[in-house]
C-alpha positions as CSV (number, residue, x, y, z in Angstrom):
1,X,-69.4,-157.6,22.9
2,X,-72.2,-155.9,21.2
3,X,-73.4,-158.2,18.0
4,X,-73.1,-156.6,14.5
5,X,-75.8,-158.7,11.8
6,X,-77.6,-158.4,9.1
7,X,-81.4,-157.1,8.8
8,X,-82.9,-160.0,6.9
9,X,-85.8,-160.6,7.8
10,X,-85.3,-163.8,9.7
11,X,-82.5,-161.6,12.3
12,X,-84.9,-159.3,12.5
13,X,-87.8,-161.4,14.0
14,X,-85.2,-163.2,16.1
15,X,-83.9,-159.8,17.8
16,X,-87.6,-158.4,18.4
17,X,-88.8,-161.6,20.0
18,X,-85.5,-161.9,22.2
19,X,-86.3,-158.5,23.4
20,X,-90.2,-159.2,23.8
21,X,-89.7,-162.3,25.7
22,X,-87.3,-160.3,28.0
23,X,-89.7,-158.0,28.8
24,X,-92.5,-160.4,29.5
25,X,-91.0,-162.0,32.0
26,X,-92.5,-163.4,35.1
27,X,-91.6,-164.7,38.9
28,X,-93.7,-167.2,40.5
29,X,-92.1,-166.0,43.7
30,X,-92.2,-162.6,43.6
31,X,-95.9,-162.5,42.6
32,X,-96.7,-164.6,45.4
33,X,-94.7,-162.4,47.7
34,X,-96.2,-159.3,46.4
35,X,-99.8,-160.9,47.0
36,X,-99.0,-161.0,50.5
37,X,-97.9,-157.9,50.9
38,X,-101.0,-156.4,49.6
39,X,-103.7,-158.6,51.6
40,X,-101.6,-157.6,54.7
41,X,-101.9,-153.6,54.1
42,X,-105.0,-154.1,52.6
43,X,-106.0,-155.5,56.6
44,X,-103.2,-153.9,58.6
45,X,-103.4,-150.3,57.4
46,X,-100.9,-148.3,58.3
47,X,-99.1,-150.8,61.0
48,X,-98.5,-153.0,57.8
49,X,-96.4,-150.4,56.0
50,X,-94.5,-149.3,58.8
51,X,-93.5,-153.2,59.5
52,X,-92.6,-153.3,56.2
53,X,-90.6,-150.0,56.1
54,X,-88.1,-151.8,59.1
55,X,-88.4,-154.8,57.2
56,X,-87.0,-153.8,53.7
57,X,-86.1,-149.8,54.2
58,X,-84.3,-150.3,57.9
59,X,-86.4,-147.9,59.4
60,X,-90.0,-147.3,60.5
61,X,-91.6,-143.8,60.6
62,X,-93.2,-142.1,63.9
63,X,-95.6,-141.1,61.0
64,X,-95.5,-141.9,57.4
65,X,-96.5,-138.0,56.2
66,X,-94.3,-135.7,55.6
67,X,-94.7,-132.2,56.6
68,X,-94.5,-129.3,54.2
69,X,-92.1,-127.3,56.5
70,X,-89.9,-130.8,56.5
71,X,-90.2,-130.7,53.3
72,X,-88.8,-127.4,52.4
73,X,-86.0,-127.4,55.2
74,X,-84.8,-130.3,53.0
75,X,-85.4,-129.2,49.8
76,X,-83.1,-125.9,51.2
77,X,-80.1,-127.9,51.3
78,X,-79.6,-129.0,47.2
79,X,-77.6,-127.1,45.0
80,X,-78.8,-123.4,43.7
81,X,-77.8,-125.0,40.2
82,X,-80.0,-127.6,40.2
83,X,-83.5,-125.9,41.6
84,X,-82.9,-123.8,38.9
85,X,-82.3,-126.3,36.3
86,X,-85.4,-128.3,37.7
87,X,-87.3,-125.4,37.6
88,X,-87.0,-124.3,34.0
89,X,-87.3,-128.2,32.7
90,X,-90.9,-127.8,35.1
91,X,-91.5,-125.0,32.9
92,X,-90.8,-126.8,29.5
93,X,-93.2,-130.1,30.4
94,X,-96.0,-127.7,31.7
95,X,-95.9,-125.9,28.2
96,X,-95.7,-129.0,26.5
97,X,-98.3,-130.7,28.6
98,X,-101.1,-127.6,28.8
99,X,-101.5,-128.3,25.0
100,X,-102.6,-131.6,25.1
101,X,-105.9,-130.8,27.3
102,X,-109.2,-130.9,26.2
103,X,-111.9,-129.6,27.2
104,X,-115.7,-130.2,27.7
105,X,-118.2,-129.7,25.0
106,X,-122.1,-129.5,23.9
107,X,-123.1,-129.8,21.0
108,X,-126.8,-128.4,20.0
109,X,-128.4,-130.5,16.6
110,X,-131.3,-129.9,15.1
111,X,-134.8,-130.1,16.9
112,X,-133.7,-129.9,20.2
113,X,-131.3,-132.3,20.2
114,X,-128.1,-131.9,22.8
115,X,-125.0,-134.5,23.3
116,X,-121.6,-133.3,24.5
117,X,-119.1,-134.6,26.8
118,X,-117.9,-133.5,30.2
119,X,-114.0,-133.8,31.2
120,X,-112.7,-133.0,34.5
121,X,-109.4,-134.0,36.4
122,X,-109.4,-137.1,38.9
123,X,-110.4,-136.9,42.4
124,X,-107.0,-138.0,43.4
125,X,-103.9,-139.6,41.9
126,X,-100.6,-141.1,43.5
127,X,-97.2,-140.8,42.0
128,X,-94.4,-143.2,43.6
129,X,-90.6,-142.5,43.1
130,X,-88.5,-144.7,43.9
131,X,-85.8,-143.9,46.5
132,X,-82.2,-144.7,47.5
133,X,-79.5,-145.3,44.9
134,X,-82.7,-145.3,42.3
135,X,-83.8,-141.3,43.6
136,X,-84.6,-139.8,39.6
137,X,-86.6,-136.1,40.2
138,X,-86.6,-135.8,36.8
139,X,-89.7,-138.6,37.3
140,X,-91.6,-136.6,39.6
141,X,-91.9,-133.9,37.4
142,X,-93.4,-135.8,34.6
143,X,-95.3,-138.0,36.1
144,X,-96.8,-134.9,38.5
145,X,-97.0,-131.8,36.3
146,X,-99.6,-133.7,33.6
147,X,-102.1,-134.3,36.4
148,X,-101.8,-130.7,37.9
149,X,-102.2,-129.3,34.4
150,X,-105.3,-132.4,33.8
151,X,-106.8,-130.8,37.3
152,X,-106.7,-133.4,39.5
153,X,-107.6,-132.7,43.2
154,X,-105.5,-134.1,44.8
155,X,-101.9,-135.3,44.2
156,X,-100.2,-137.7,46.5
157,X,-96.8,-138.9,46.6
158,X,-94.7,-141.6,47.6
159,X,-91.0,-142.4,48.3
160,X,-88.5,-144.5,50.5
161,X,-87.7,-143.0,53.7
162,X,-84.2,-144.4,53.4
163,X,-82.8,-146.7,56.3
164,X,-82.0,-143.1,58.1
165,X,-85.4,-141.6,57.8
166,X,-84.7,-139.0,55.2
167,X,-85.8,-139.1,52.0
168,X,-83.7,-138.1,48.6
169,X,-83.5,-133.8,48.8
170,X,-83.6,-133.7,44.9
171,X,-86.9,-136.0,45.0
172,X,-88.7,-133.7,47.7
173,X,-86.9,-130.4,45.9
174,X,-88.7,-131.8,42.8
175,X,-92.2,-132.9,44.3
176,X,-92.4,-128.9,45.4
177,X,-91.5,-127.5,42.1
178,X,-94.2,-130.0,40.5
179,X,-96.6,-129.0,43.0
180,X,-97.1,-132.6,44.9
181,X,-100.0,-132.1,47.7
182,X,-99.0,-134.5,50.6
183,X,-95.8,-137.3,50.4
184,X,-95.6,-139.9,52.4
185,X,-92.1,-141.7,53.3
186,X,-93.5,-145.7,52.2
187,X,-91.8,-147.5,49.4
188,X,-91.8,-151.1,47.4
189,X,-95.4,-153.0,46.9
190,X,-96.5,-151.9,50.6
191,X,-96.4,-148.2,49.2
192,X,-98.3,-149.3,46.1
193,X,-101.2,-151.0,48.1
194,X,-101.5,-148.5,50.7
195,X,-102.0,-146.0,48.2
196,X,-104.9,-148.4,46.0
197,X,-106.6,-149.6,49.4
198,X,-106.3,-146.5,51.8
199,X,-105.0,-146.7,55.4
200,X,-105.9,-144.8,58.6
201,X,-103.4,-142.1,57.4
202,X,-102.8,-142.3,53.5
203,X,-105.6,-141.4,51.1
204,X,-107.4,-143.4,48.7
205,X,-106.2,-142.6,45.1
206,X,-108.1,-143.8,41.6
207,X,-104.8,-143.8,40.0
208,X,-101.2,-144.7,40.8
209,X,-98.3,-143.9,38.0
210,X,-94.3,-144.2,38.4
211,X,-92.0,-146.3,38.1
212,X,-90.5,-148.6,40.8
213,X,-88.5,-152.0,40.9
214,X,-90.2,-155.7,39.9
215,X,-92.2,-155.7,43.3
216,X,-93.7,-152.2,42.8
217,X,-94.5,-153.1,39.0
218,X,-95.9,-156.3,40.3
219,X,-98.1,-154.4,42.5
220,X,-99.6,-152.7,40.1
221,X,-100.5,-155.0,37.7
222,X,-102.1,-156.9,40.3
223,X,-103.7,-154.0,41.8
224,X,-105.4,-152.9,38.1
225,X,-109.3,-153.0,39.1
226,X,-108.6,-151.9,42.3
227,X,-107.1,-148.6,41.2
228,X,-105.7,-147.5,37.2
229,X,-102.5,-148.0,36.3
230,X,-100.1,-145.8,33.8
231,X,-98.7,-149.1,32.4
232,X,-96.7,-152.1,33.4
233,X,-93.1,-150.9,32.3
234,X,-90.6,-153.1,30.6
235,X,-86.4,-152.7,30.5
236,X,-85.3,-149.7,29.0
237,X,-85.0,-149.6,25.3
238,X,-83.3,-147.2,22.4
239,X,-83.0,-147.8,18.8
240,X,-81.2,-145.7,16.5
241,X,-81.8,-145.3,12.9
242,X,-78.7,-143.7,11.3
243,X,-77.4,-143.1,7.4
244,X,-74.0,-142.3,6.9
245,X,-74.0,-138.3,7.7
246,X,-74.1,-139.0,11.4
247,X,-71.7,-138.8,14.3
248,X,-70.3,-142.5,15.2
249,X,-69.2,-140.5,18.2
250,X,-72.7,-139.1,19.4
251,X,-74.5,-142.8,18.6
252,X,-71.7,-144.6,21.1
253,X,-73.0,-142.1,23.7
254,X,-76.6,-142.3,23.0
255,X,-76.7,-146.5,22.9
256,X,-75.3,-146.2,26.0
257,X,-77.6,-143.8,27.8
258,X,-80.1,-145.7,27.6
259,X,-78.1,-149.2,28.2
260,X,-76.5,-147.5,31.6
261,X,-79.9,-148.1,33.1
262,X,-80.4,-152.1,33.5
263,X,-79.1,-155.2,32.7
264,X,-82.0,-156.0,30.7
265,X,-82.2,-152.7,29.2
266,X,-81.9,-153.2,24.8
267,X,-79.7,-150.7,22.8
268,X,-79.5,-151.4,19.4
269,X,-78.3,-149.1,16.1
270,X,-79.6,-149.9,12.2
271,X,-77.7,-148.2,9.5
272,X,-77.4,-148.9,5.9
273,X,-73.9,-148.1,5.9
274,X,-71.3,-150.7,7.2
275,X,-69.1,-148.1,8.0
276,X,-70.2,-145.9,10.1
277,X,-71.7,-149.3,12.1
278,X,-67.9,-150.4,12.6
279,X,-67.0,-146.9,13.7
280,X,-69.6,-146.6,15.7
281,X,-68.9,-150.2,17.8
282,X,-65.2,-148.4,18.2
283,X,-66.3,-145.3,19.3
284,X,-68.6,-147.4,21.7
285,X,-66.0,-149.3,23.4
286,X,-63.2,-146.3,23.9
287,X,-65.8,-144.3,25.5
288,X,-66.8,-147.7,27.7
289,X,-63.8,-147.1,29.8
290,X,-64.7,-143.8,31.2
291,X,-68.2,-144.1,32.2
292,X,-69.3,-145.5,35.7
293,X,-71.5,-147.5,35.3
294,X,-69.6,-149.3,33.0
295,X,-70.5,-152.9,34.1
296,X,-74.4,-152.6,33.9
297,X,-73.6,-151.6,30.1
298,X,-71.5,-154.3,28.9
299,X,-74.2,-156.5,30.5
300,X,-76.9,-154.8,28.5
301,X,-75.0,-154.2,25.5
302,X,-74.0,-157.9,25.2
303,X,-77.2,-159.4,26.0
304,X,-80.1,-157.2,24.1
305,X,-77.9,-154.6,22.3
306,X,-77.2,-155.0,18.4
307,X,-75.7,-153.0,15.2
308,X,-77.7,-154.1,12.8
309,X,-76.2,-153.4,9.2
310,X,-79.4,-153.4,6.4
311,X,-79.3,-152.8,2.4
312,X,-81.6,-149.5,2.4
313,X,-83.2,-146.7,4.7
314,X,-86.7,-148.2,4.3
315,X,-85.7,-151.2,5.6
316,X,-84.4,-149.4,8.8
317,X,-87.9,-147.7,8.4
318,X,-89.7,-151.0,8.5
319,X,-88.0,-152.8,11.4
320,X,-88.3,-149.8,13.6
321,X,-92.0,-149.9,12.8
322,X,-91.8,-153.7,13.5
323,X,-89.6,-153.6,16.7
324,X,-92.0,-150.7,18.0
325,X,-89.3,-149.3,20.6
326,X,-89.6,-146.7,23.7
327,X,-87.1,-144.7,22.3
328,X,-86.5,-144.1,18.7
329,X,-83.8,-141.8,17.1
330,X,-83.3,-140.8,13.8
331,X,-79.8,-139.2,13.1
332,X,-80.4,-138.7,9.3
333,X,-79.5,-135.8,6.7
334,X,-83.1,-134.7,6.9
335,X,-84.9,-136.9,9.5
336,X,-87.9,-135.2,9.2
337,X,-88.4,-137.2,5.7
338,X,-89.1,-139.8,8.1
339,X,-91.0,-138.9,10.7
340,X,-94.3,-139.7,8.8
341,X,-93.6,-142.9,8.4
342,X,-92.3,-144.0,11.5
343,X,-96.4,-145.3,13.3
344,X,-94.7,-147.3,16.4
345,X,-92.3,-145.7,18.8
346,X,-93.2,-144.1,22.2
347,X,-91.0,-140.7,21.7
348,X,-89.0,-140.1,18.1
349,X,-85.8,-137.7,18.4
350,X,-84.7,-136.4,15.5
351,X,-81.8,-135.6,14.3
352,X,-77.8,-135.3,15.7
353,X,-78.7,-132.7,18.3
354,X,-81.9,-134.0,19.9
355,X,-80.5,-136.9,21.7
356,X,-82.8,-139.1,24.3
357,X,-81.6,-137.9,27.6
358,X,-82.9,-134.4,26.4
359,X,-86.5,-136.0,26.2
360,X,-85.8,-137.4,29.9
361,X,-85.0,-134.2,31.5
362,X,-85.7,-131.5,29.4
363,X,-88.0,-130.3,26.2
364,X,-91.1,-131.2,27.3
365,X,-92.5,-134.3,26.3
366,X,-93.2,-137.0,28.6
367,X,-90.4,-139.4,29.3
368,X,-93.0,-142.0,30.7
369,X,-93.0,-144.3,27.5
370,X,-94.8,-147.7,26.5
371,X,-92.1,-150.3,26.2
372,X,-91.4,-153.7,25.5
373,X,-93.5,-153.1,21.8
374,X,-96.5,-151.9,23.1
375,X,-95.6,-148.7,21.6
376,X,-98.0,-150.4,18.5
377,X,-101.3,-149.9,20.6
378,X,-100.2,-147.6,23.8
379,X,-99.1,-144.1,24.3
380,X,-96.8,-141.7,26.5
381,X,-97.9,-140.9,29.5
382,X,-99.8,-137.3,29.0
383,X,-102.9,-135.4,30.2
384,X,-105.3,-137.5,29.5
385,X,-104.3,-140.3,31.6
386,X,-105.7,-138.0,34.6
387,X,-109.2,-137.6,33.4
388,X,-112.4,-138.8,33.3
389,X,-114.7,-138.2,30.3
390,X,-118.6,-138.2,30.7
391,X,-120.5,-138.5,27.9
392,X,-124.2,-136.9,27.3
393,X,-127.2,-136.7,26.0
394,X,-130.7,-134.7,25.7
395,X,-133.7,-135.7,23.5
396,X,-136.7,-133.7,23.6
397,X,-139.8,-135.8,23.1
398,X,-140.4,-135.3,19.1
399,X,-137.0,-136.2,18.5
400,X,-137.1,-139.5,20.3
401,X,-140.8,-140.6,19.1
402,X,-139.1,-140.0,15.6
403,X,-135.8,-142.2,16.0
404,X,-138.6,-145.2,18.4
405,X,-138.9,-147.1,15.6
406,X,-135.1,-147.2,14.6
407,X,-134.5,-148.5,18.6
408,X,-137.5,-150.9,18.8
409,X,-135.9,-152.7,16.2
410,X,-132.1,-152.7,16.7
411,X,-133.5,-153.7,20.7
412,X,-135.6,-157.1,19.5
413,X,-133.2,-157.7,17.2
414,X,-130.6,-158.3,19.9
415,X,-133.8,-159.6,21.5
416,X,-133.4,-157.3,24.4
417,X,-137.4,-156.7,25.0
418,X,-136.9,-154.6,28.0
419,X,-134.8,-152.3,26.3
420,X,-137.4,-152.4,23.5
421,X,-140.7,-151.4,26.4
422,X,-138.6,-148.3,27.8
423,X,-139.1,-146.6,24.3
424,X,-141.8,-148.2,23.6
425,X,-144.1,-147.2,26.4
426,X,-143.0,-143.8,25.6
427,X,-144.3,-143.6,22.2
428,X,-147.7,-145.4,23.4
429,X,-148.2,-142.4,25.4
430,X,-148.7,-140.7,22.5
């Protein structure tokens, strides 16, 4: 059963570090496991992965790349419906996505003086999507459109083969509408460190993004260095801020969008009206008994979900600031009062008709979303996290004898005296 409390402030600290300490989780086991794994691709190439593809998939590849012509026979066989669908939600995050990119600059100053900053895509960046019963196109497409609209060179791909040797046709559909380079039919932590290490047949990449189960995000983290990283995602998380014009019926549904995906995943609703929370938690319950997933949500929903009753809409205001979730809605007579006001949240939905799954599939913005509170200090997943920034400068020589001085002495100060001779021996020369 869901809990209903109070927001004082003590409930309040003890919900956000529950769902803190949930996400921060660890396995001894697993990380050694995933270790091993790596060393032995990072050596084995790609004889590793394929050992490892009959080992966990049930099937190893003649060869791990997929051809285009493959690729499109498959792609052929999903519904008319859904290419079409996928190919106008392509069109929303491209539009959403070109806006964010910057470009390079110079700036001229006075007496010669010219800094500026170069940007340019990555060389090459790999996107893994998971497989099987986990197959979610709706990933490829935002993890894969913000590098092609970034410019990055090359963009690789990676997914299960499945124990037949045939990937998910809505994933491969997806990669072509997103514009993937090359795939290659690897998954779990072997697929992560093939990509970060290079074999005799997959490339190289400088960055890997997408989600995966606890041994792919294992990988990752300990493959940061090696290659970047989007971020080390957490459970699933929603939190709903609600006054009492909204629709018990359409917060049910949205707590349990998100709670559908894991176990561990947190739902939770804050409302100043006590009402509408005990409508709500009936709603919740008669729609329960229709969905399929029904079992992963009572999980959820009894272990990290909550309807959290507090005295005003500032306090709601306050605790989603504090609780800092992936996914914030606010179903409020005019939500955009508070959209000013609400600094931590990874994506904020407002209002009764912009529920969460249309951010997953649909409008535009990236659905690739700091969790677990990081949403204080990180950001969604956009444009920039495919490019390389080069900063730069030009000093004729009367502009550098004048600023010597200044750099002689903030150099000896930090009693750096080589730094202090390379201007120095300049302005001797005079």
């Amino acid at each position: 059963m869901i809990k209903t409390v109070s927001a004082g402030p003590q409930e309040r600290r003890e919900f956000v570090a529950g769902l803190k300490a949930r996400a921060g989780r660890t396995d001894p086991q697993i990380e050694r496991v995933v270790a091993e794994i790596i060393e032995n691709v990072r050596t084995g190439g790609d004889s590793a992965v394929k050992d490892y593809s009959k080992k966990f998939d049930g099937w190893t590849p003649d060869a791990l790349e997929m051809g285009r012509e493959e690729m499109e026979r498959l792609a052929a066989e999903c519904a008319p419906p859904f290419l079409a669908a996928l190919d106008r939600a392509a069109v929303n995050i491209h539009d959403f996505h070109s806006r964010q990119k910057q470009q390079s600059r110079i700036d001229p100053q006075g007496s010669g003086v010219v800094t500026g900053q170069r940007v340019r895509g990555l060389h090459r960046a790999g996107v893994y999507v998971p497989g099987g019963t986990a197959g979610y196109p709706s990933s490829v497409l935002m993890n894969v459109i913000p590098a092609k609209v970034a410019g990055v060179g090359e963009i690789v791909m990676a997914t299960p083969p499945g124990r037949a040797g045939r990937p998910d046709a809505n994933i491969i559909a997806a990669a072509l509408a997103a514009g993937v380079d090359r795939v290659f039919l690897m998954g779990g932590a072997q697929a992560v460190a093939a990509l970060a290490f290079g074999t005799e047949t997959v490339p190289k990449v400088d960055k890997i993004v997408g989600p995966g189960n606890i041994y792919v995000a294992t990988a990752k983290k300990q493959l940061y260095g090696t290659v970047d990283i989007d971020m080390i995602a957490g459970p699933s998380e929603i939190l709903i801020i609600a006054d009492d014009s909204a629709n018990p019926e359409f917060l049910a549904a949205d707590l349990m969008s998100q709670a559908e995906h894991d176990p561990l995943a947190s739902a939770a609703l804050i409302t100043d009206s006590p009402a509408l929370a005990r409508k709500t938690v009936e709603v919740l319950y008669r729609q329960l008994e229709t969905l399929s997933r029904r079992e992963i949500i009572e999980k959820s929903l009894d272990a990290f979900g909550a309807v959290i009753v507090c005295d005003t809409m500032d306090e709601a205001v306050d605790f989603a600031n504090e609780l800092a979730p992936e996914h914030l809605e606010v179903c409020c007579k005019n939500p955009f009062e508070y959209l000013g006001r609400l600094d931590n949240a990874g994506s904020v939905f407002l209002g009764d008709y912009s529920p969460e799954p249309l951010g997953d599939y649909y409008a535009g913005a990236n659905h690739v979303l700091p969790t677990g509170g990081t949403a204080r200090f990180f950001s969604p997943l956009s444009v920039d996290d495919f490019v390389k920034k080069s900063s730069f400068i030009y000093y004729p020589k009367d502009a550098l004898l004048r600023a010597a001085d200044d750099i002689i002495l903030l150099a000896e100060t930090e009693e750096l005296t080589a730094h202090a001779n390379s201007i120095r021996v300049r302005k001797a020369e005079e």
